[in-house]
C-alpha positions as CSV (number, residue, x, y, z in Angstrom):
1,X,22.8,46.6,-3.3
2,X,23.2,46.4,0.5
3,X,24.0,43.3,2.8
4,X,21.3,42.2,5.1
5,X,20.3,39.6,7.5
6,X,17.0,37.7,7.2
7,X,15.1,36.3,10.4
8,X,13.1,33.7,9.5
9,X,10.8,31.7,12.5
10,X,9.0,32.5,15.8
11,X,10.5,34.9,16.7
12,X,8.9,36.9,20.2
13,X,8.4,40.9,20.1
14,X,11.4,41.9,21.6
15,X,14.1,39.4,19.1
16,X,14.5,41.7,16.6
17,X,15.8,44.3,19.4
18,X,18.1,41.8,20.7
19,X,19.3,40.6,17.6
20,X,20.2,44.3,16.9
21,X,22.1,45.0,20.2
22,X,23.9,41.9,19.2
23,X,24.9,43.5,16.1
24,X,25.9,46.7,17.6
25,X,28.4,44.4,19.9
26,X,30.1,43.1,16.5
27,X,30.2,47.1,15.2
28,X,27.2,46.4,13.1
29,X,23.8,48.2,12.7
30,X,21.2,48.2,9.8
31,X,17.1,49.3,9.2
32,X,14.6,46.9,10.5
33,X,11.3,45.6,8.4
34,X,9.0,43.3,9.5
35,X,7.9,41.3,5.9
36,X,5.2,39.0,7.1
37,X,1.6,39.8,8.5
38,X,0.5,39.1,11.8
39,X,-1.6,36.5,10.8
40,X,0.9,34.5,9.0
41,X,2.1,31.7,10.7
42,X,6.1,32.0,10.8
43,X,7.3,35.7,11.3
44,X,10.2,37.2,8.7
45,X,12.2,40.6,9.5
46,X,15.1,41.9,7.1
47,X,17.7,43.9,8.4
48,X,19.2,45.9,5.6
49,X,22.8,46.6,7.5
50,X,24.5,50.0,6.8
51,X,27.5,48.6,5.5
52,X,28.7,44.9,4.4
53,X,30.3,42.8,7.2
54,X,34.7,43.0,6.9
55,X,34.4,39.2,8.6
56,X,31.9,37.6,6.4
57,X,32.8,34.0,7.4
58,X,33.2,34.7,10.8
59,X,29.9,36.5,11.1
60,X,27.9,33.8,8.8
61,X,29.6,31.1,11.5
62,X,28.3,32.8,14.3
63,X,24.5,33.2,12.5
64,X,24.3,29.3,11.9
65,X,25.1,29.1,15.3
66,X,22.2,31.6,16.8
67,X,20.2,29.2,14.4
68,X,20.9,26.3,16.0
69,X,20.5,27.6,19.3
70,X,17.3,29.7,18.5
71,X,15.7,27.5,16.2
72,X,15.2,30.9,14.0
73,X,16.9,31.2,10.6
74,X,19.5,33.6,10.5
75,X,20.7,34.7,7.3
76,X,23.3,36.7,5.7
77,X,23.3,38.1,1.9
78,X,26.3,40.0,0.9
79,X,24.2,41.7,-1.6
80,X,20.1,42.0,-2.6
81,X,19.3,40.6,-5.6
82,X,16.3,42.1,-7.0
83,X,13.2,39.9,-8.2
84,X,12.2,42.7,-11.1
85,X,15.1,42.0,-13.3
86,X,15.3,38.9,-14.8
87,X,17.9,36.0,-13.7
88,X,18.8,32.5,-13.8
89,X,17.4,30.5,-11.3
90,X,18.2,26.6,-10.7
91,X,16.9,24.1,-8.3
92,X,17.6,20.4,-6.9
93,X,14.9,18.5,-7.1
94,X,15.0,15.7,-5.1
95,X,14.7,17.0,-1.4
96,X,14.0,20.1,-2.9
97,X,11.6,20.5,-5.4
98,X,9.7,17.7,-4.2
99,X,9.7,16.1,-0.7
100,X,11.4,12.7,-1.9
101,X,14.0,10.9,-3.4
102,X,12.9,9.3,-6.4
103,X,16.1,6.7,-6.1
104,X,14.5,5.4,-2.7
105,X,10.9,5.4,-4.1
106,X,12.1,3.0,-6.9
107,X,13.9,1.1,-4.2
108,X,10.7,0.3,-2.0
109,X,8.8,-1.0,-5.8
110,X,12.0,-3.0,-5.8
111,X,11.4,-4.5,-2.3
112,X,14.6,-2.9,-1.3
113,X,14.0,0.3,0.3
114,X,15.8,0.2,3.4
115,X,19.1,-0.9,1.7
116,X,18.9,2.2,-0.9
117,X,17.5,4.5,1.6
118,X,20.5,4.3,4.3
119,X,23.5,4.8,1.1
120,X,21.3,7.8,-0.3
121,X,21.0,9.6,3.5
122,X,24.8,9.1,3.5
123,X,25.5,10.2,0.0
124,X,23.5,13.3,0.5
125,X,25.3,14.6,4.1
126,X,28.8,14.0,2.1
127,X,29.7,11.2,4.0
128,X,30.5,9.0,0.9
129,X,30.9,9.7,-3.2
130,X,27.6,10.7,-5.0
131,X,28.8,8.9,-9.0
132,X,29.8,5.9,-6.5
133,X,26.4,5.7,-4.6
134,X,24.6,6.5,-7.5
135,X,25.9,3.6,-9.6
136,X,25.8,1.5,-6.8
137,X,22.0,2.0,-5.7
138,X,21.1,2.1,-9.5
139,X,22.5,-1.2,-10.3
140,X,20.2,-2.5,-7.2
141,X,17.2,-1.7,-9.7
142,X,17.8,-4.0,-12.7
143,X,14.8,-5.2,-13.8
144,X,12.4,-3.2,-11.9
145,X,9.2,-2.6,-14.1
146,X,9.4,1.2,-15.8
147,X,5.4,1.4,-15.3
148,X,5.6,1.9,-11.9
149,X,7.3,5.4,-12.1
150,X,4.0,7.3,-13.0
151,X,2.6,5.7,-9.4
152,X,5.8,6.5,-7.4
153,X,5.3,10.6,-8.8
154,X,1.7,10.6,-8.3
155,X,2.3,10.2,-4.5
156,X,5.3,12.5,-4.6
157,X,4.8,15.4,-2.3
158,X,5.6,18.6,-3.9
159,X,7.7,21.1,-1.3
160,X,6.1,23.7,0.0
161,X,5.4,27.1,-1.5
162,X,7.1,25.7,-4.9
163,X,3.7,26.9,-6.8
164,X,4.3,30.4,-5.3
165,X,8.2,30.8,-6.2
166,X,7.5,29.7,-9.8
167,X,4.5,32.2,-10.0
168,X,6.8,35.1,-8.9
169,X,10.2,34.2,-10.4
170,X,7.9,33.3,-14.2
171,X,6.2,36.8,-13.4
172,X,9.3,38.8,-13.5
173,X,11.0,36.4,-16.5
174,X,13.3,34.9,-14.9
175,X,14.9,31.7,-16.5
176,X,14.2,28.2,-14.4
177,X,16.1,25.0,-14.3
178,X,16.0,21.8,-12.4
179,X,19.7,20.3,-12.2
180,X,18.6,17.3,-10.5
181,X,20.8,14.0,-9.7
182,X,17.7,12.2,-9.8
183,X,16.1,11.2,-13.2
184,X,14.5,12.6,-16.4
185,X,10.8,11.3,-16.2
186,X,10.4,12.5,-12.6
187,X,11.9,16.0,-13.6
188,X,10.3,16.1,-17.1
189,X,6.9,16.3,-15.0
190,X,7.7,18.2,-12.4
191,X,8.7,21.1,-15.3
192,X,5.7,20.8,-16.9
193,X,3.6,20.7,-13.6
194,X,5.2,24.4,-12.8
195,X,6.1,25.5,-16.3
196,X,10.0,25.9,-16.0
197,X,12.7,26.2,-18.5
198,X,14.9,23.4,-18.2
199,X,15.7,20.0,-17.1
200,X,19.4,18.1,-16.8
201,X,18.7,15.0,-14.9
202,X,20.3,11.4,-15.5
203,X,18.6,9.2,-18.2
204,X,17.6,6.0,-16.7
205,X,18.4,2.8,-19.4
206,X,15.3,1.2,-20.0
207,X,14.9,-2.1,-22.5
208,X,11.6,-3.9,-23.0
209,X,9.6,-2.1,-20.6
210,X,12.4,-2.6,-17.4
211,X,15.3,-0.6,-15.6
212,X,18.5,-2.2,-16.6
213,X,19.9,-1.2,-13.4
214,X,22.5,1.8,-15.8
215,X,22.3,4.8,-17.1
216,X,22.5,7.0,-20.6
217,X,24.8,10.0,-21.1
218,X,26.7,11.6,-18.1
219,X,26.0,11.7,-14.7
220,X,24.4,15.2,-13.3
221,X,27.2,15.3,-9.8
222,X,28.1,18.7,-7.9
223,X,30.7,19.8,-10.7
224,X,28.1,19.1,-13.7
225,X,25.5,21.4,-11.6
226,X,28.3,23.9,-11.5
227,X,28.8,23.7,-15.2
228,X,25.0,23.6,-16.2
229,X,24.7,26.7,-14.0
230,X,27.7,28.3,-15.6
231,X,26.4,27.2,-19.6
232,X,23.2,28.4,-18.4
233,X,24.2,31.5,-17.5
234,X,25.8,32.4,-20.5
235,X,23.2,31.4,-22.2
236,X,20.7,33.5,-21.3
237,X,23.5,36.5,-20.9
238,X,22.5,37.1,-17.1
239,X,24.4,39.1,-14.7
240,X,25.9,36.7,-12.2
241,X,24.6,39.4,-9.8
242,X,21.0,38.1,-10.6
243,X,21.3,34.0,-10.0
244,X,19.7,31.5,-7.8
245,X,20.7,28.0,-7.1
246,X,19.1,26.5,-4.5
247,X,19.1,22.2,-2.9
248,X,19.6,20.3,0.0
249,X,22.4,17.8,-0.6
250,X,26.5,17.9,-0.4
251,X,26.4,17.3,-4.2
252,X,24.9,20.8,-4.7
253,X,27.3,22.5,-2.5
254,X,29.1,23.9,-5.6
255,X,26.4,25.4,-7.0
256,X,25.5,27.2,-4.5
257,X,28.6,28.7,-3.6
258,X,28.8,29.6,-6.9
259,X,25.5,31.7,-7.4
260,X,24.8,34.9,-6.0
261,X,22.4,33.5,-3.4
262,X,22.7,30.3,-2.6
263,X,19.5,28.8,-0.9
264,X,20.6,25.5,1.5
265,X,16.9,24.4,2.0
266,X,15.9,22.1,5.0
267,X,19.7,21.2,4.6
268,X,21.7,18.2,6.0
269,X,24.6,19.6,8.8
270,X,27.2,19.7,6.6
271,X,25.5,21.7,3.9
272,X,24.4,23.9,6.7
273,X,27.8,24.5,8.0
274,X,29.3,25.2,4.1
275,X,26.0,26.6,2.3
276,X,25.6,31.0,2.0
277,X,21.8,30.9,3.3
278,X,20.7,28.0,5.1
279,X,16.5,27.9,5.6
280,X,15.0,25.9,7.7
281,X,11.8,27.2,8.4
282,X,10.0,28.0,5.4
283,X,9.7,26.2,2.2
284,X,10.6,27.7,-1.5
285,X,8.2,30.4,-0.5
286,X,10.9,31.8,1.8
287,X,13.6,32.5,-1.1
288,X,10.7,35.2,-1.9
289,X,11.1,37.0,1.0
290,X,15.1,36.7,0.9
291,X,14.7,38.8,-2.4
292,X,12.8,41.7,0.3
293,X,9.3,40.8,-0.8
294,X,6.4,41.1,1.9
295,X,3.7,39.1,2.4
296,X,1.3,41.5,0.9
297,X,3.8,41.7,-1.9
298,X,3.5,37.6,-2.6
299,X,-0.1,37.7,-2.2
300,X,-0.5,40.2,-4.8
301,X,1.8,38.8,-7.3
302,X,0.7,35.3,-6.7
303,X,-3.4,35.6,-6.7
């Protein structure tokens, strides 16, 4: 399938011009489609290019930049992926899935917020070791009360358009998975909210009703998402043409270099700079219209 370039924000009448002279200057040209309606609130236009771009790092460099300086999403696919055929498609959860981390909402029923909070922000822009931080900050909740986990994911916000990805991506059969460094119970109900496939999360220890401050089994880092996306995969016997992996954090960096579209949602600065297809201005909703759908095409699907 051909390369394109998705626009994704407010963009005025006369971007989409621009953004194609701008091409043209880098010996580029493609088709044009608008996806959204004019009463949706963020605007989306596809450029299909006529043939893939020889400097593909160069030109992605230059597209995060034009992000950052336009505050539009600019974002390059080697290939389409199409939505009809059934993939594999897998998905952070913390950050990503849902609009916390579970780690710091244990922290602040531990009375320690603040001192989790500040080691998970760093853990997640790659500034220090994830297994590290992750013992570290679990070890902080020894003895916290396990009943107060249904609490902290009742008042878990879900990320936008999540309910409309899982609609379309279940519609066409494809295979979801939450590879989550975050825990079991939060991830076990977040499947079952949104009917997905899967779940690898780390097991929290818990004796006598309490956290023990450790965990069971391995540890779900970058290179255990890149291995659950590979097992999974195979698996399901999926074309590596037809896989998803999207999250936020440096710890899922490897997974999505290593699917065929790999989403960095709301994404840190150094995910940004090393991620495929960084998205800022949508929530899961957007990934829809990376796959070419329309607005008129969601609603349909998703009613």
């Amino acid at each position: 399938m051909s390369a394109s370039i998705t626009l994704i924000g407010s963009l005025q009448p006369n971007y989409t011009e621009q953004f194609n002279a701008w091409l043209t200057e880098r010996q580029l040209s493609g088709t044009s489609r608008t996806l959204t309606d004019n009463d949706d609130t963020v605007t989306v236009v596809q450029i299909t290019l006529d043939s893939p771009s020889p400097k593909k790092a160069e030109l992605i460099a230059e597209l995060l930049l034009l992000s950052d300086e336009t505050g539009i999403d600019h974002i390059y696919q080697a290939e389409q992926l199409d939505i009809r055929k059934a993939g594999v498609a897998v998905f952070d959860m913390d950050s990503t899935l849902i609009k916390a981390e579970v780690m710091d909402e244990l922290a602040v029923e531990a009375g320690i917020g603040e001192q989790i909070s500040a080691v998970t922000a760093s853990a997640m822009r790659g500034e220090i070791d994830f297994v590290e931080s992750f013992v570290q900050r679990l070890a902080l909740l020894d003895g916290l009360s396990s009943e107060v986990m249904d609490g902290v994911f009742q008042r878990i916000q879900h990320m936008d358009g999540i309910t409309t990805l899982m609609k379309a991506l279940h519609h066409y059969g494809w295979h979801t998975a939450i590879l989550s460094g975050g825990f079991t119970y939060f991830a076990d109900c977040v499947q079952s909210t949104y009917g997905m496939s899967e779940v690898h999360a780390n097991v929290l220890e818990i004796i006598e009703g309490k956290l023990t401050g450790k965990h069971l089994g391995p540890i779900v880092d970058a290179e255990r998402k890149k291995l659950l996306l590979t097992n999974i995969v195979a698996e399901q016997k999926v074309d590596w043409s037809q896989t998803i992996a999207c999250g936020d954090g440096a710890n899922d960096l490897l997974m999505l270099n290593h699917a065929a579209l790999g989403v960095a949602l709301h994404a840190k600065p150094l995910v940004r700079q090393q991620a495929p297809c960084p998205m800022s201005n949508l929530g899961l909703d957007g990934i829809l219209y990376m796959l070419g759908m329309t607005s008129t095409d969601i609603r349909a699907l998703t009613a």
